[in-house]
C-alpha positions as CSV (number, residue, x, y, z in Angstrom):
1,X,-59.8,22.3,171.1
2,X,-57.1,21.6,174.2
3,X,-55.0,23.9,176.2
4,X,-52.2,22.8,174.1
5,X,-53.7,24.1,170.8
6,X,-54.5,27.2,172.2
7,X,-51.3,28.0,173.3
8,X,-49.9,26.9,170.2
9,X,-52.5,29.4,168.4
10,X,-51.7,32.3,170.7
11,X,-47.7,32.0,169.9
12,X,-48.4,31.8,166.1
13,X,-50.4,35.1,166.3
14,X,-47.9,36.7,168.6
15,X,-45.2,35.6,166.4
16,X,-46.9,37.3,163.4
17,X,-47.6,40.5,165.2
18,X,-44.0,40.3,166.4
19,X,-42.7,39.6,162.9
20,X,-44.7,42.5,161.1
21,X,-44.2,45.3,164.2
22,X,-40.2,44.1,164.0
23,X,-40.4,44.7,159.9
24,X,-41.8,47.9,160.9
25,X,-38.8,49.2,162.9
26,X,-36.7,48.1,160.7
27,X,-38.3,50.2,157.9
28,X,-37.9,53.1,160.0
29,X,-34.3,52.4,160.9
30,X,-34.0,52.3,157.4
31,X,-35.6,55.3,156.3
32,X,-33.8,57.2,158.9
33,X,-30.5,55.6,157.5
34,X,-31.0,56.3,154.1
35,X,-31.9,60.3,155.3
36,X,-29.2,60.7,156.9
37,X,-26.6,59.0,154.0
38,X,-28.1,61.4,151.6
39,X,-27.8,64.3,153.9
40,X,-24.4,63.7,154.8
41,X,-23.0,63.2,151.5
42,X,-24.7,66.0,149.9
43,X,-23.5,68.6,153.0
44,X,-19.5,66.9,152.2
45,X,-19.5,66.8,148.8
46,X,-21.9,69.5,147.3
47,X,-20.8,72.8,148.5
48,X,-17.3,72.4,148.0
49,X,-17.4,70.9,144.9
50,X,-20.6,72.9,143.4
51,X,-20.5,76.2,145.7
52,X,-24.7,74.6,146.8
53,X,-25.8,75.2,150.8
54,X,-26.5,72.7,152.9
55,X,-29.6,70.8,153.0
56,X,-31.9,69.1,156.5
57,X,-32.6,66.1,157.0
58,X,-36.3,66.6,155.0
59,X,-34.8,68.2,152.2
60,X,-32.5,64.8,151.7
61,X,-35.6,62.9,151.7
62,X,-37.1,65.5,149.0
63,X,-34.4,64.3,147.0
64,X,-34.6,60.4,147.8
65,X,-38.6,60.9,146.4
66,X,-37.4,63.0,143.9
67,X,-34.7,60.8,142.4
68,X,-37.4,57.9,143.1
69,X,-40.1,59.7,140.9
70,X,-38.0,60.4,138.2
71,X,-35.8,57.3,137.7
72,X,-38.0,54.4,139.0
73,X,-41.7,56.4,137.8
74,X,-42.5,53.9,135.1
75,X,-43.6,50.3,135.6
76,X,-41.6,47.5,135.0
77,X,-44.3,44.5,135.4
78,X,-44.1,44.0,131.7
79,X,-41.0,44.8,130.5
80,X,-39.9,41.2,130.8
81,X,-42.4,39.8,128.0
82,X,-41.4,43.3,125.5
83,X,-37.7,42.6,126.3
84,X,-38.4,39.1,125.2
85,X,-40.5,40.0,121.6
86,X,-37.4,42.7,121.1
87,X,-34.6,40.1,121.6
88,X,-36.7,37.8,119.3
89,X,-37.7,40.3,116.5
90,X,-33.4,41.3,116.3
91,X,-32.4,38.4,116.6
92,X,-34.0,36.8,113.5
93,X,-33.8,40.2,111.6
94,X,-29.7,40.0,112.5
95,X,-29.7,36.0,112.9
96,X,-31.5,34.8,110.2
97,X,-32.4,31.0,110.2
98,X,-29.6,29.0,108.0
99,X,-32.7,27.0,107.0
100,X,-34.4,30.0,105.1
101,X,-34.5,31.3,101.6
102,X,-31.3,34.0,101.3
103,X,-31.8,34.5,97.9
104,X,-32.8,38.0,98.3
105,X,-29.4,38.5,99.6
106,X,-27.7,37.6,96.3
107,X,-26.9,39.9,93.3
């Protein structure tokens, strides 16, 4: 192994590193942002359209887990192949074939 592949090596690791600590902070920033937007619009709207207090920074992000737990709480990995078997199972009870026998449908 040269000099050149090592250096090549060491800026592939440090671009990495630099790539998952920078998704990181981001993350964070994120977080923070999405605190803050919850807290801010509950403390405008809420009390003076509901009479509620105010709520901190950590109660906004109770309600960010909260609203996550109750509305995202099931999986969705295969909801794609029952959505498919529904759409298929209406769609010939509705949409019959024009090829089948529809004398059942007949007086």
């Amino acid at each position: 192994m040269n000099k050149h592949e090592n250096i090549i090596e060491k800026w592939g690791v440090l671009r990495i590193t630099g790539m998952v600590i920078g998704g990181i902070v981001i993350a964070a920033i994120m977080g923070l942002l999405l605190g803050l937007f919850v807290m801010i619009l509950w403390n405008w709207l809420m009390p003076d359209i509901f009479g509620l207090t105010t709520i901190t920074f950590w109660q906004a992000w109770g309600l960010v887990i909260l609203t996550h737990i109750f509305f995202k709480s099931f999986p969705h990995h295969s909801s794609s192949r029952h959505s498919e078997q529904w759409k298929e199972h209406f769609k010939n009870k509705f949409f019959p074939d024009k090829n089948t026998n529809t004398d059942q449908f007949t007086a």
